[in-house]
C-alpha positions as CSV (number, residue, x, y, z in Angstrom):
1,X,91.4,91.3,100.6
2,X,94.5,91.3,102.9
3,X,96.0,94.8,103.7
4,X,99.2,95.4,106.2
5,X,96.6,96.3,109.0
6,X,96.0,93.0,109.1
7,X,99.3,92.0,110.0
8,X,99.6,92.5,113.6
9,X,96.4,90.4,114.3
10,X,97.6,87.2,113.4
11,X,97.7,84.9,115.8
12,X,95.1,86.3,118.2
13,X,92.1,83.6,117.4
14,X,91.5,80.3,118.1
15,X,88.3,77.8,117.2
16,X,85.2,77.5,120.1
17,X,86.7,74.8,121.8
18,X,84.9,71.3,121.2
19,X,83.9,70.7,124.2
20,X,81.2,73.1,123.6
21,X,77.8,72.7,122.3
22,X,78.2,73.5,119.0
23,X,75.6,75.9,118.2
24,X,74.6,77.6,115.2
25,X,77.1,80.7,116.1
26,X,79.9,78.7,117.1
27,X,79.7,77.0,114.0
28,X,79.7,79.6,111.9
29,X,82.8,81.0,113.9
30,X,85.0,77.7,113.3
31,X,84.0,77.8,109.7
32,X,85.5,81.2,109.7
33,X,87.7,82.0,112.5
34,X,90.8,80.6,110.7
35,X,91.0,82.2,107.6
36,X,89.7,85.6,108.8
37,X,92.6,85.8,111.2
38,X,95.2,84.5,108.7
39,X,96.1,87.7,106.2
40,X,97.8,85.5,103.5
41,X,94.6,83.7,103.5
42,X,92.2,85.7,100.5
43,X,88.5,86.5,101.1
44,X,86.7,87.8,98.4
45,X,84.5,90.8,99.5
46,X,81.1,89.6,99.0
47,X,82.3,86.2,101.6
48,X,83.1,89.1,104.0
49,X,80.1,90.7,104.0
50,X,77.8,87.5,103.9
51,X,79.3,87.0,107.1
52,X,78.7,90.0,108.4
53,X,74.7,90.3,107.3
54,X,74.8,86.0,108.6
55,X,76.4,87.0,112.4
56,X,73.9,90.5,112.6
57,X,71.0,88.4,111.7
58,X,71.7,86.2,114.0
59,X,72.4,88.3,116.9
60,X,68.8,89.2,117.2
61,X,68.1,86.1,119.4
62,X,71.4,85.0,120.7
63,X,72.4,83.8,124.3
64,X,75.6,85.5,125.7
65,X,78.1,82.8,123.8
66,X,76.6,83.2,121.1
67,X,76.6,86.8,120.8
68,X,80.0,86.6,121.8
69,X,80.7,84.7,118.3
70,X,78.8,86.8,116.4
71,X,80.2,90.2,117.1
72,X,83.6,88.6,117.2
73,X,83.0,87.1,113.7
74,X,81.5,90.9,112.5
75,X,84.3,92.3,114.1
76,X,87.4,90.0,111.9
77,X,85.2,90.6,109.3
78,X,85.0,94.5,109.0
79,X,88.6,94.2,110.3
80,X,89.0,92.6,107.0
81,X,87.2,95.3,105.0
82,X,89.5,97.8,106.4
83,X,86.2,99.3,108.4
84,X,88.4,99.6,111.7
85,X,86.0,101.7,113.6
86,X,83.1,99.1,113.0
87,X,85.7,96.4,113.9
88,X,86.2,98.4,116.8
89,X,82.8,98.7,118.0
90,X,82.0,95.2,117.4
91,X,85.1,94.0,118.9
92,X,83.8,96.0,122.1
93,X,80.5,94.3,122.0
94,X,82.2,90.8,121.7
95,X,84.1,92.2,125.2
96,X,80.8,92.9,126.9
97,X,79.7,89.4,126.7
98,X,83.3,87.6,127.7
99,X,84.6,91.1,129.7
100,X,87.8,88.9,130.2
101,X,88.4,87.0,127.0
102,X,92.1,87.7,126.1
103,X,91.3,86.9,122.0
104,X,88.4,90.5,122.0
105,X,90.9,92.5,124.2
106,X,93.5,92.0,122.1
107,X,91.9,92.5,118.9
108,X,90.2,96.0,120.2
109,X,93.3,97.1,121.4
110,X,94.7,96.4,118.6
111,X,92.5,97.6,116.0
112,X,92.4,101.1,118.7
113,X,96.1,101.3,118.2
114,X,95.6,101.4,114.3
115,X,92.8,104.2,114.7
116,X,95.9,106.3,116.4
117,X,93.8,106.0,119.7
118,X,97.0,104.5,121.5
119,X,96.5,105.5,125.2
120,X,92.5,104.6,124.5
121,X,94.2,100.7,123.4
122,X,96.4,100.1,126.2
123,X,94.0,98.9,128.9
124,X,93.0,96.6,127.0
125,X,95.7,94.7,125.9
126,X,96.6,94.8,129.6
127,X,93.7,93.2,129.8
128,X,94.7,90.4,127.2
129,X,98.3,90.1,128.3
130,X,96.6,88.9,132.2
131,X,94.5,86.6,130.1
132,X,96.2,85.0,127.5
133,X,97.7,81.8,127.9
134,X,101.4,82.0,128.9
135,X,104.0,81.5,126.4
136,X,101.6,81.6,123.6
137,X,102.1,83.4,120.0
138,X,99.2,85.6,121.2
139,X,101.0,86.9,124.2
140,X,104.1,87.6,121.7
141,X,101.5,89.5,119.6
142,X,99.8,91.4,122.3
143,X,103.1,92.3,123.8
144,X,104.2,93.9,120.5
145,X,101.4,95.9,120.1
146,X,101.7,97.1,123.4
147,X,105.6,98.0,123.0
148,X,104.0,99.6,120.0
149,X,101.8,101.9,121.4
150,X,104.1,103.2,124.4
151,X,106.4,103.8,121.9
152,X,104.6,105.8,119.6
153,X,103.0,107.7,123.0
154,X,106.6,108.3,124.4
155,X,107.1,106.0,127.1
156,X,110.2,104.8,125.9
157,X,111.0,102.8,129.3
158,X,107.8,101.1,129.2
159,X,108.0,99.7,125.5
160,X,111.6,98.4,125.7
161,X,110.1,96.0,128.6
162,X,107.1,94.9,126.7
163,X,109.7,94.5,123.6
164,X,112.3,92.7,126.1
165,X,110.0,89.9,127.4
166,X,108.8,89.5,123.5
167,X,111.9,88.4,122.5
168,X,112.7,86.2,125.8
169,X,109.4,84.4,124.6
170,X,109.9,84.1,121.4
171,X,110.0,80.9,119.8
172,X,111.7,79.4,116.8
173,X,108.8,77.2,115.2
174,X,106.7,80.1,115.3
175,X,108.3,82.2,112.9
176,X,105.2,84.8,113.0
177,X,106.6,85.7,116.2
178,X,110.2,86.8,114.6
179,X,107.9,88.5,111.8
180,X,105.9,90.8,114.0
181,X,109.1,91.5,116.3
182,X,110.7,92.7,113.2
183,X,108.0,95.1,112.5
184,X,108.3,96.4,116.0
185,X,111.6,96.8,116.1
186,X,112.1,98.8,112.8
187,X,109.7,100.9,114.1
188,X,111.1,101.4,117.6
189,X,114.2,102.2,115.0
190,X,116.4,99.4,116.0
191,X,116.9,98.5,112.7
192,X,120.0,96.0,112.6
193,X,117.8,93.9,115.2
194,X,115.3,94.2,112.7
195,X,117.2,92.7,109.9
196,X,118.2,89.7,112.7
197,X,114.6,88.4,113.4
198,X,113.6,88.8,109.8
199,X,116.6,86.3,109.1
200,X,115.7,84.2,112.3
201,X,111.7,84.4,110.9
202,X,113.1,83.3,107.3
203,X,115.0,80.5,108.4
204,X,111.9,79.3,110.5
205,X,109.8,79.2,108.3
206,X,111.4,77.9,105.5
207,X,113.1,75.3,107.9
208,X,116.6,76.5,106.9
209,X,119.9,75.6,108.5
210,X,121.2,79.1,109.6
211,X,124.6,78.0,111.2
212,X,126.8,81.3,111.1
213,X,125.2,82.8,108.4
214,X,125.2,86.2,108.7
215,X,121.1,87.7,108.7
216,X,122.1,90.1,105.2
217,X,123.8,86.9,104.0
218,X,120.4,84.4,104.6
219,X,117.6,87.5,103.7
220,X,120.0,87.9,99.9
221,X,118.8,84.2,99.3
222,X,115.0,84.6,100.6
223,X,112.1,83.0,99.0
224,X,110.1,85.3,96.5
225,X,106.9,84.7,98.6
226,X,108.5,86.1,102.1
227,X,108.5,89.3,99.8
228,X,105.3,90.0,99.7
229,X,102.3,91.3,102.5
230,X,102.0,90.8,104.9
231,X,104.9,88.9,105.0
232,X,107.7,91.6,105.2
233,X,105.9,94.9,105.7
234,X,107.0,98.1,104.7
235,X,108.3,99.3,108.0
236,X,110.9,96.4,108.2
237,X,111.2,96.2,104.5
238,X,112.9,99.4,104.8
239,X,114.7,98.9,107.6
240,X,116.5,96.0,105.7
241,X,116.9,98.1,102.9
242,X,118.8,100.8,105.3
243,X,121.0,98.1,106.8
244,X,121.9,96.3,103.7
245,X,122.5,100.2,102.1
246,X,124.8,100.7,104.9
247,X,126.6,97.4,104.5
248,X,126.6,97.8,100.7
249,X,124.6,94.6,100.6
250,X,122.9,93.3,98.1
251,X,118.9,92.7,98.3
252,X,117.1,89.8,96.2
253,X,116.7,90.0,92.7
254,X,113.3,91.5,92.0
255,X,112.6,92.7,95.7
256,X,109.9,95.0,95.7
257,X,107.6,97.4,97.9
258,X,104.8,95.6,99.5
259,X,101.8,96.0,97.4
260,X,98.6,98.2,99.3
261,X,101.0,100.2,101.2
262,X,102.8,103.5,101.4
263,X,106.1,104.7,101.8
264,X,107.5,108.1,101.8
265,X,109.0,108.9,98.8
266,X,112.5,108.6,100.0
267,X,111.9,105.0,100.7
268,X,111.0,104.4,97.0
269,X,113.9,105.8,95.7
270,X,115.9,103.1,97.9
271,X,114.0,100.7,96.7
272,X,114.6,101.7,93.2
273,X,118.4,102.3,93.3
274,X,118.8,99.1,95.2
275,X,116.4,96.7,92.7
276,X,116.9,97.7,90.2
277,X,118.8,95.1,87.2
């Protein structure tokens, strides 16, 4: 049950390192952690919510680490049922026990951002971005949510420099970066920079030779799976669609809206005119 809120949270989690004794909580966290944070990755409902009941039941008498993988599992796992402010909540508690872990900052602040509570999200991805080991996809992650939220709260100056040292970071085999920088961009409405990274993520991914290919020229000849959520989300979906509408560029053959999402009905009537046989 993947939706495009999930998008923006890939990335963030890692498994309870080894080293660790592996205890009943930490366990159940690598058994899960993986496909929880991967979107493209589908759990059936009743999974989610035996995850949920296992991690509550056994919070009632867990030490600090392993309350910490509890609430974190309850927290990817409402996250997953769309039930942000329980995600939220739980994320928070996961934060009490680990009041630095980079992994529960960034997934509050994240899912905070998607309530609409930017200002409320930005300390602590602040916190995650002085945590998070440097250079990682997480940081990339963290950094567009943050550009993301100072956008959307009008502090333009301050989201172009979180946006800026995304893309200096940025890194080709990990096309998720390009993907999420996409997103952001579109939104910040830098569209043809959007259409760029969504080339640069396609040819990633899919291990393609760019050479001079123009992005338009590469996203025409785009696998039929990079069409789909949360692949491509609707935000830079339609930014390509505005750029290739400009260009009078043609879009893959049977390109489509994202499924689970919403656009405005303007941006179905591109889609339409521009799909359409």
């Amino acid at each position: 049950m993947s939706t495009a809120l999930d998008f923006c949270l890939v990335g963030f989690r890692v498994a309870a390192p080894m080293s660790l004794p592996l205890t009943k909580a930490l366990k159940l966290y690598n058994e899960h952690v993986k496909a929880l944070d991967d979107p493209t990755v589908e759990i059936p409902e009743i999974t989610l919510h035996r995850i949920i009941h296992e991690a509550r039941r056994g919070l009632k008498d867990a030490g600090l680490d392993d309350r910490w993988a509890f609430w974190s599992l309850i927290g990817l796992a409402e996250r997953r049922l769309a039930h942000l402010p329980e995600a939220a909540s739980a994320f928070r508690n996961a934060l009490l026990t680990r009041p630095n872990d980079p992994y529960s900052a960034a997934s509050l602040g994240t899912v905070l951002a998607m309530l609409g509570r930017h200002r409320e999200a930005l300390p602590f991805l602040a916190t995650a971005l002085r945590n998070v080991p440097a250079g990682s996809i997480t940081e990339v992650l963290v950094l567009c949510a943050q550009a993301e939220a100072l956008h959307t709260i009008g502090e333009a100056e301050g989201a172009r420099a979180a946006l800026t040292r995304a893309i200096r970071l940025a890194r080709a085999e990990e096309p998720q970066m390009y993907l999420r920088l996409a997103d952001v961009l579109a939104s910040s409405g830098r569209d043809d920079d959007a259409v760029e990274f969504l080339a640069r993520a396609v040819a990633a991914g899919n291990k393609i030779e760019r050479g001079d290919r123009p992005a338009l020229e590469l996203l025409r000849d785009v696998p039929a799976p990079w069409l789909k959520p949360p692949l491509i989300t609707p935000v830079a979906a339609e930014a390509w669609v505005r750029v290739a509408e400009r260009e009078d560029a043609p879009l893959p053959e049977g390109m489509a809206t994202p499924a689970r999402v919403s656009l405005s009905p303007e941006g179905w009537a591109r889609f339409a005119a521009l799909v359409k046989d």
